[in-house]
N, C-alpha and C positions, 0 to 999 in steps of 0.2 A: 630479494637478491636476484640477481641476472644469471638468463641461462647458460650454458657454456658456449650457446651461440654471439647471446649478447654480450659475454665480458668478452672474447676474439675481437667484437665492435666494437668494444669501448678500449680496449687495449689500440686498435686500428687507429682510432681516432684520438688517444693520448698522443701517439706517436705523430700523428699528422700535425697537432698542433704545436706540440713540442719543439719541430722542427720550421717551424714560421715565428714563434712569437721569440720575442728577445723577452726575459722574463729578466723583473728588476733582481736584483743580488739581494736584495735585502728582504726577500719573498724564501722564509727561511725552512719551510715546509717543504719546498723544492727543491733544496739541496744537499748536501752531507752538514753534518752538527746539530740539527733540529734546533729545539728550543733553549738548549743549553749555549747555543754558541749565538742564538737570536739573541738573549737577555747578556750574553758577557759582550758585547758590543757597544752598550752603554754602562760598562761601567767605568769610563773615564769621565761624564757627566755627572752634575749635582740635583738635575732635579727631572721627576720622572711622571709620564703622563699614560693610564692603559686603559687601552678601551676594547668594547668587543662588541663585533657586528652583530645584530638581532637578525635570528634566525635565516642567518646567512644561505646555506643554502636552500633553504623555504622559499628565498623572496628573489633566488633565477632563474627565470621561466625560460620558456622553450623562444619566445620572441627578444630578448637580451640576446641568448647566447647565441641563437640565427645573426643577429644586429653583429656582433662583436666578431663571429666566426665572414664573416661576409666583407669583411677586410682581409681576407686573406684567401678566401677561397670562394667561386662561382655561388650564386647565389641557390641555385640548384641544392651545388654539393653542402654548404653549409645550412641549408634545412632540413636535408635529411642527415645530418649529423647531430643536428639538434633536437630533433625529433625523436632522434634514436637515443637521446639523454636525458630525457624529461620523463616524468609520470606523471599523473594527478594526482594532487591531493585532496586526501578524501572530505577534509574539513571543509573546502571553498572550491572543488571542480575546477582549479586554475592547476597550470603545468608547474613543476619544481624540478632541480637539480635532486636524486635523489644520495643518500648518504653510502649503499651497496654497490654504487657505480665505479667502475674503477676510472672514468674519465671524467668523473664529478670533479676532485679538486684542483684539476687543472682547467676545465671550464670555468669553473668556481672565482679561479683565481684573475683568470684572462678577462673574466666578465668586469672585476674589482679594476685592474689595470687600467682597462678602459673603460672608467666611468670617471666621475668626476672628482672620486673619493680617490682611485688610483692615482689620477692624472698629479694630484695634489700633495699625494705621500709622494710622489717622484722630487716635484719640485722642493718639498721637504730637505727629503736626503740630499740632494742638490747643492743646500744651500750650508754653508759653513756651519752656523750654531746649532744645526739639528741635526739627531740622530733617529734612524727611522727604522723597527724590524716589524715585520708580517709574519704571522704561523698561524696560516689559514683563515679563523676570524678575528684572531687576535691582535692588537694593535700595540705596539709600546712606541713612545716619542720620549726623547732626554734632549737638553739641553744645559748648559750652564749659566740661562737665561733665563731667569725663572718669569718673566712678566711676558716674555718672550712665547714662552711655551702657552703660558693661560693663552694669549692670543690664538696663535696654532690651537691648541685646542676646542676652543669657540669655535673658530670656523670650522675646523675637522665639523663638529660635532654638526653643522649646517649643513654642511656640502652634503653628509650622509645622509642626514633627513632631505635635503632636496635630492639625491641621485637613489633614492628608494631603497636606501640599505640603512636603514637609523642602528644608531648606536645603542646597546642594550643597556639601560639605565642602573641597572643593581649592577653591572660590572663593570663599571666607569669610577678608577680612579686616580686622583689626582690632579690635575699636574701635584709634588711635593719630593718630601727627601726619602720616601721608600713608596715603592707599591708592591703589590704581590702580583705574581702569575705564575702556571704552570706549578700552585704549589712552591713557590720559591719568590722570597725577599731579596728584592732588587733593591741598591742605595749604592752611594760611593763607591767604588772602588768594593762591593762584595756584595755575593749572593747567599742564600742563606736558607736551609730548607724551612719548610714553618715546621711550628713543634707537632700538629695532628700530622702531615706527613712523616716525619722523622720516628715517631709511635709508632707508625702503621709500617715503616721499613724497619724498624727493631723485632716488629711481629712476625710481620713475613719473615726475615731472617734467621729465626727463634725455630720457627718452625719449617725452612727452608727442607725440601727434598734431597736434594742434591749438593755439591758443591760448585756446581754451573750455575746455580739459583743465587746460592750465597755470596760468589765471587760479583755476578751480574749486578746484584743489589751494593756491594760496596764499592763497584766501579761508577755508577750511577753516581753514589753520595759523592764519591771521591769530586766527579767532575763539576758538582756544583760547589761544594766547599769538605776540603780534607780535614778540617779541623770538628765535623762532624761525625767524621765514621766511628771513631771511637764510641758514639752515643748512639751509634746501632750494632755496633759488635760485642757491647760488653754484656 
């Protein structure tokens, strides 16, 4: 964790960059709705593609995020920014993005943008048949092109392993007519909590503190599907 000198810097430097990068809309971490309003985005789409970057912020070192901030700021000032965000890791003596930074996942994110895997999800959204959300490392693509999307996906899945950000293989799936993420079944037109979540919100709730606790947890359910909460209030 950073000291309260470091997180003043890393706060410093969220702001700095904050205010240069145009950050895409569809980068849903970054803005109000989180992953609830990432996944209702496609649900006017038929078929659904998720992937998740391997060890996403592991694999951005302190020379990426120098590379990437260096478009925007002296080359100076963006290596001691960079610097100032990196640790080692202790596995391989190479620098990483660490996870207690509070300017990790906007570096995190800027470094994504500007790679090859970013560049790519732009031209995605871009383009009429696809639909494109980010939440951090997470990836969702829909289209109602299903042969469409296989294609996108193969390449996705290239560009990452050539732009040094591979796809993590146990959490890669589909393209098809449901995938899951964040705990939640995506398909046509509804989202849908899975049932070991939905258990585990009956529990909590069961045993809830307060009625801040218990309100919180059925506004939660409510937002991804209202015909659920009954099956954690009762």
């Amino acid at each position: 964790m950073p000291t309260p000198l470091g997180k003043a810097a890393g706060d410093a430097i969220r702001l700095s960059v904050s205010k240069v990068w145009a950050r895409p809309k569809f980068y849903f971490h970054l803005r109000k709705g989180g992953h609830v309003a990432a996944l209702r985005r496609h649900l006017k789409n038929q078929y659904f593609f998720r992937c998740d970057l391997d060890d996403f912020f592991g694999r951005i070192n302190q020379s990426r995020v120098t590379r990437c901030l260096k478009e925007s700021f002296s080359y100076v000032d963006a290596r001691k920014m960079a610097s100032d965000s990196v640790v080692i890791r202790p596995d391989t003596g190479k620098t990483m993005l660490p996870y207690g930074y509070v300017q990790s996942p906007i570096l995190a994110s800027l470094a994504l943008d500007r790679s090859r895997v970013g560049r790519f999800l732009r031209q995605c959204e871009s383009s009429e048949d696809m639909t494109v959300s980010v939440y951090m490392d997470d990836i969702v693509l829909s289209s109602n092109d299903e042969a469409r999307l296989y294609v996108v996906a193969t390449e996705l899945a290239q560009l990452a392993t050539d732009a040094g950000l591979p796809l993590s293989a146990g959490k890669t799936i589909g393209p098809g007519l449901t995938v899951t993420a964040f705990n939640v079944e995506l398909s046509h037109g509804l989202l849908t909590l899975t049932q070991d979540r939905l258990d585990r919100f009956r529990e909590s709730y069961a045993t809830a503190s307060s009625l801040h606790v218990e309100d919180g947890i059925v506004r939660y359910v409510h937002s991804i599907n209202s015909a659920q909460v009954a099956a954690v209030t009762a």
